[in-house]
C-alpha positions in Angstrom: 14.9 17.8 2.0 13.1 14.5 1.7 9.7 13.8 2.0 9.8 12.5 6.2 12.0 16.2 6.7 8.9 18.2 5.1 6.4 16.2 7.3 8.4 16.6 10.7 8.3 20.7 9.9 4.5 20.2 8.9 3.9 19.1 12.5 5.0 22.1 14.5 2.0 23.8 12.6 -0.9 21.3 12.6 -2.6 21.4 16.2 -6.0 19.7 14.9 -6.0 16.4 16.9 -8.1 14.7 14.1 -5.3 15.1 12.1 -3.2 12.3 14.5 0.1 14.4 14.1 0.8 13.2 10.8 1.8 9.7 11.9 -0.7 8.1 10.1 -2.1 8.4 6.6 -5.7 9.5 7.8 -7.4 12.5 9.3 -10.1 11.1 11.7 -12.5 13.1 13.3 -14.0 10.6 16.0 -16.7 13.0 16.6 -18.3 12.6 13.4 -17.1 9.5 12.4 -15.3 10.9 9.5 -12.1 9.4 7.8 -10.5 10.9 5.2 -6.9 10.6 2.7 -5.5 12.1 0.1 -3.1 10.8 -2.0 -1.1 12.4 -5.7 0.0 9.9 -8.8 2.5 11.7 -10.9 3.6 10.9 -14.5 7.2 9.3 -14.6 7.3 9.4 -10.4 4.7 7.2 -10.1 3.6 5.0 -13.4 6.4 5.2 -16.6 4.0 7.2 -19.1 0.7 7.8 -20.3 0.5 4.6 -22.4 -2.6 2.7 -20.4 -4.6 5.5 -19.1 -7.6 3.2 -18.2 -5.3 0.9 -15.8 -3.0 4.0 -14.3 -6.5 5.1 -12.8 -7.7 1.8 -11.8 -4.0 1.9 -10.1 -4.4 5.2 -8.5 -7.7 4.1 -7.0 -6.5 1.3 -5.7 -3.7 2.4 -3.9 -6.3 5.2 -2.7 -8.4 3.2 -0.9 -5.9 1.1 0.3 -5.1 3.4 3.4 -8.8 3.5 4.0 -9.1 -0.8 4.3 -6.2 -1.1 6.4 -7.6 1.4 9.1 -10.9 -1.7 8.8 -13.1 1.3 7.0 -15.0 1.2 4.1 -14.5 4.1 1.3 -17.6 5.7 0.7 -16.8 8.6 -1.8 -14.3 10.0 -3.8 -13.1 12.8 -5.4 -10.6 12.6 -8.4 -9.0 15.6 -9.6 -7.3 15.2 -13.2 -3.7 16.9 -14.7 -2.0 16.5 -18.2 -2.4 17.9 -21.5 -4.5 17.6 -24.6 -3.3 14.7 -25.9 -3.7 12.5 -22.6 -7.5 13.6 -22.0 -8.4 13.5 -25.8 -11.7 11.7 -26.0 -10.7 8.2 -26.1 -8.7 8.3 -23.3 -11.6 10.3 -21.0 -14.0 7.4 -22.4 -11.2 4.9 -20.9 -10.8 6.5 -17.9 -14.7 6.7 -16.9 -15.0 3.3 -17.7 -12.3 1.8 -15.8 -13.7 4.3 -12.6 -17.3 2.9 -13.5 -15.9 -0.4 -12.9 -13.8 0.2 -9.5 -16.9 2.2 -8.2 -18.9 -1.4 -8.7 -16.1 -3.5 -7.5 -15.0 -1.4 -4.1 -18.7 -0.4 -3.4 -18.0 3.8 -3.4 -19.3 7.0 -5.4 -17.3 9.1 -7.3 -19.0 12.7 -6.2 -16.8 15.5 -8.0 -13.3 16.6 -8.6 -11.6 18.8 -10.7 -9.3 19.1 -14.3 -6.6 21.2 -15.5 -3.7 21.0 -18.5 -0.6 20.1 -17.4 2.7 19.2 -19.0 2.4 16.0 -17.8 -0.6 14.0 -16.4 -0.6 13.7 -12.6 -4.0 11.9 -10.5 -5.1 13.4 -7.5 -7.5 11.5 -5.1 -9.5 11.9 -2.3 -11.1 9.3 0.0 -13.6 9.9 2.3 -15.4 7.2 4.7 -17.3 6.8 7.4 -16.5 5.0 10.9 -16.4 5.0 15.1 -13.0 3.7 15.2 -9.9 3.2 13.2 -7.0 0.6 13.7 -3.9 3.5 13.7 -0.9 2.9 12.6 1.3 3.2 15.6 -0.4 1.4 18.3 1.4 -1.8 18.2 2.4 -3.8 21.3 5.9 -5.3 22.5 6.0 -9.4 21.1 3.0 -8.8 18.7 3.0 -11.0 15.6 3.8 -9.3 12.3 1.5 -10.1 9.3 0.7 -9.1 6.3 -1.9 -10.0 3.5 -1.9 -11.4 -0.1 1.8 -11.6 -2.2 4.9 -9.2 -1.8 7.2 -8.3 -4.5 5.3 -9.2 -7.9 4.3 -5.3 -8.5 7.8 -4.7 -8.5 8.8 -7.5 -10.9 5.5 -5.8 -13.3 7.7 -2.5 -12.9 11.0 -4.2 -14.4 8.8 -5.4 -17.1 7.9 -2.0 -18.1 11.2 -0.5 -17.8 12.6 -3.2 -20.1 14.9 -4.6 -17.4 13.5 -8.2 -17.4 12.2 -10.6 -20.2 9.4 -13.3 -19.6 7.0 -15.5 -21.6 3.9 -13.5 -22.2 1.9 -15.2 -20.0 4.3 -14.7 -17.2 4.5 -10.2 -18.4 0.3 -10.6 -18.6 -0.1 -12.0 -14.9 2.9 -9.6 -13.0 1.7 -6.3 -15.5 -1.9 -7.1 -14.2 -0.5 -7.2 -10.2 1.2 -3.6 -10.9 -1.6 -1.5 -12.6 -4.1 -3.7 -11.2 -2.9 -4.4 -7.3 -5.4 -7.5 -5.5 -5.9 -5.1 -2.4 -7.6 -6.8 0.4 -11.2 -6.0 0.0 -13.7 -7.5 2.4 -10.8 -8.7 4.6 -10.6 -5.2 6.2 -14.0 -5.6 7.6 -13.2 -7.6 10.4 -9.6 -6.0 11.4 -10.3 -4.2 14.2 -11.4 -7.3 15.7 -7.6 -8.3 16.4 -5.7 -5.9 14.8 -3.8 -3.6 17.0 -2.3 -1.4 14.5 -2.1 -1.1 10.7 -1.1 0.2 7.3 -0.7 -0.1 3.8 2.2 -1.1 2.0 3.0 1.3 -0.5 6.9 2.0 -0.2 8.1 -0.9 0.7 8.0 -3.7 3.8 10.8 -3.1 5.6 10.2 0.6 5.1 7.0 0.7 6.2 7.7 -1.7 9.0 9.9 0.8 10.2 7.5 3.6 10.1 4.9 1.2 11.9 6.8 0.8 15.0 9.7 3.8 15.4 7.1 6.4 17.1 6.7 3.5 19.9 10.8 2.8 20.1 10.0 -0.7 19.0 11.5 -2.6 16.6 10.8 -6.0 14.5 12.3 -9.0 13.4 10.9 -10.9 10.2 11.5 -14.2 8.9 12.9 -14.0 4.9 11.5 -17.4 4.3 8.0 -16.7 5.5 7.4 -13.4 2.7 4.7 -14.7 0.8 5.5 -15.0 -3.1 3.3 -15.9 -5.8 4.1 -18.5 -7.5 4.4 -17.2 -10.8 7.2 -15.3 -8.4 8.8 -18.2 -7.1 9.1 -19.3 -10.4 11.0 -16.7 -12.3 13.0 -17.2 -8.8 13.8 -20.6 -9.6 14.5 -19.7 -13.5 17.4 -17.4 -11.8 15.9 -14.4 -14.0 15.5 -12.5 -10.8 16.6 -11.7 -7.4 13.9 -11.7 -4.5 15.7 -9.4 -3.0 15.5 -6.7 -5.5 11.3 -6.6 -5.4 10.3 -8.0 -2.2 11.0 -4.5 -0.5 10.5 -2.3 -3.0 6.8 -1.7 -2.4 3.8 -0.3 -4.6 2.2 -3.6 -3.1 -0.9 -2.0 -1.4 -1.2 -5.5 0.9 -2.1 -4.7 4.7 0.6 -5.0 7.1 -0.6 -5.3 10.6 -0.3 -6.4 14.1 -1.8 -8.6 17.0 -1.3 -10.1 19.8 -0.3 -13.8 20.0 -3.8 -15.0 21.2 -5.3 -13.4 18.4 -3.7 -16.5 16.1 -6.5 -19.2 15.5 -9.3 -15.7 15.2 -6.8 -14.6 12.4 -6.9 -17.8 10.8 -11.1 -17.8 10.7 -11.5 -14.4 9.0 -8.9 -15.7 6.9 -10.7 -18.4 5.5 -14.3 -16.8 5.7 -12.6 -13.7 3.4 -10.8 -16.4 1.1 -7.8 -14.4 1.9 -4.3 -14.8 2.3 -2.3 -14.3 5.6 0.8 -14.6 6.4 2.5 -14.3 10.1 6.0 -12.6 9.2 7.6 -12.1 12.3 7.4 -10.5 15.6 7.6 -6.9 17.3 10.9 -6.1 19.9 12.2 -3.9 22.1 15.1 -3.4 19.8 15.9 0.0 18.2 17.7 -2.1 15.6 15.4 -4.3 13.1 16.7 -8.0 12.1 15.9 -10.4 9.5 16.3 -14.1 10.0 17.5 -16.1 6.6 19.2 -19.5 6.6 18.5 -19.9 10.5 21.2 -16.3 11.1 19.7 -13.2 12.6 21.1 -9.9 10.0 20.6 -6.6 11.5 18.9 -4.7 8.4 20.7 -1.6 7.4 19.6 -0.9 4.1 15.5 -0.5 4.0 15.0 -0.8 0.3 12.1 1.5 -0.4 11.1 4.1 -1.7 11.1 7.7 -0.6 10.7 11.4 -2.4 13.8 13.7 -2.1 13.3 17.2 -2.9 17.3 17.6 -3.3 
């Protein structure tokens, strides 16, 4: 079984309405204005090795929170429970690790209120997000001919990845800046405040665009059609594009890019554009949502139906 087989039999057992039936990555209760997510980091599934301990939990945090922002909430509190063995939680690395969480608590405005520890084989991060608010944006409420966006760059986490693995070679300066977007992902703080002012549904993306996408709008029989030119790149991107030491299209789909993916309705452009600029953040319109089962991608002016979604998913086989 893979991971979308286990939640489809999860389903028939969960009757809790808070708990949206599983097709989102919150539990909201709307009567108490409570939002929560949960989310596990293992060792080799997740991050390569043990090497960086103080960025694999600024990582893990980040990606956290990430579901939180894109439903417009603020985190509020958190609870980290840690897995691995002696030598990962020997005393420098625990003095890492607090320090890097001292940090995110400062930067993303939430409290780390408890957790829990055990020995493991390898180390694994477990964490729990809990906010506050009267309304999320859910993930599955798009409408036919909304515009597609999504925020910040695509596609340079996965380049960092490569890095790791060995499978590319760059200048330094080029392995400092796409190592720092992989442990250290620019999710869209501040930005998220003002979502559910034209946001009609939302996500993260965590395993990948087109994969999410697809998740996004299935439920609703919709489907989408994207533009390949419009992906946003960095530039440091673009470059190693130009340099011919990668292709685009083996990391702009292969998520682990925490960016919110939303939509809206057409009117909703010029607002877009003015939270845009008053969060210093950037937005790009990707494409558009259809009545199509069948999802498309236009490159070079020619409409490709999209057959292969690139991302990632966990198989239990």
């Amino acid at each position: 079984m893979n991971e979308i087989e286990i939640i489809n039999s999860l389903r028939k057992i969960i009757k809790n309405p808070y708990a949206l039936k599983l097709n989102d990555d919150v539990f909201f209760d709307k009567s108490k204005s409570l939002l929560a997510s949960i989310d596990t980091y293992n060792e080799k599934i997740h991050y390569l090795n043990f090497n960086y301990p103080n960025l694999i939990i600024k990582k893990a945090i980040r990606s956290s929170i990430s579901d939180i922002l894109s439903k417009g909430a603020d985190p509020k509190y958190l609870l980290i429970s840690l897995a691995g063995s002696k030598k990962n939680f020997n005393k420098k690395n625990i003095n890492s690790i607090i320090k890097s969480i001292k940090q995110e608590q400062k930067k993303y405005n939430f409290s780390l209120i408890g957790g829990d520890t055990t020995t493991g084989i390898t180390s694994s991060f477990t964490i729990c997000t809990f906010s506050y608010s009267k309304k999320v944006i859910k993930r599955n409420n798009s409408k036919l001919n909304d515009d597609i966006y999504i925020t910040g760059n695509i596609g340079d986490s996965s380049v960092g990845l490569s890095i790791l693995k060995k499978k590319i070679k760059v200048r330094n300066k080029l392995k400092v800046y796409f190592l720092d977007k992989y442990f250290s992902p620019n999710i869209p703080y501040g930005f998220h405040k003002d979502l559910y002012k034209f946001a009609n549904s939302a996500m993260d993306v965590s395993d990948g665009l087109l994969a999410d996408l697809k998740k996004m709008l299935k439920i609703n029989n919709n489907g989408f059609t994207i533009y390949k030119n419009l992906l946003p790149k960095s530039y440091f991107f673009k470059k190693l594009t130009n340099e011919k030491k990668i292709k685009p299209n083996n990391h702009l789909f292969k998520g682990d890019d925490y960016q919110i993916l939303f939509t809206s309705k057409r009117k909703c452009r010029k607002t877009i554009l003015k939270y845009a600029k008053k969060w210093n953040q950037k937005i790009t319109r990707i494409g558009y949502v259809t009545d199509h089962r069948s999802n498309y991608i236009i490159n070079n002016d020619k409409l490709h139906k999209i057959n292969d979604y690139k991302g990632y998913i966990h198989n239990f086989n």
